[in-house]
C-alpha positions, 0 to 999 in steps of 0.5 A: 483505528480504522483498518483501511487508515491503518493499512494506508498508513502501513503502506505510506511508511512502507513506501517512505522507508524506500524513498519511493515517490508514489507515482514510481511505486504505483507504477512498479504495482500495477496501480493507478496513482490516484487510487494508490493515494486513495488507498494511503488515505484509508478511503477505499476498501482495498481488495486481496488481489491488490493487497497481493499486488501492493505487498510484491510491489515491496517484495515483502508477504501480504503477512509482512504487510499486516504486520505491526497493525 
């Protein structure tokens, strides 16, 4: 699989664990919904600041984040 579609998927099931709209956890981020989305569809690259950004938006390492893909 495809690491962007793996993260994106990483983050959706993160996201949907803590019943958090995407729009709320974009926000809680720092992110722009529509890139948010994006990210979860695997069609963007994502950088390591907003890899940073995503994973202390959960309160979890950027190691947790990775984990399992």
């Amino acid at each position: 699989m495809d690491i962007r579609k793996a993260l994106g998927l990483r983050i959706k099931e993160l996201r949907e664990e803590r019943d958090l709209p995407q729009r709320a956890f974009a926000e809680a981020s720092g992110l722009d919904r529509s890139y948010l989305a994006a990210i979860e569809n695997g069609q963007i690259n994502v950088g390591i600041k907003t890899v940073e950004r995503i994973a202390a938006g959960f309160g979890i390492s950027v190691e947790q984040l990775f984990k399992g893909i």
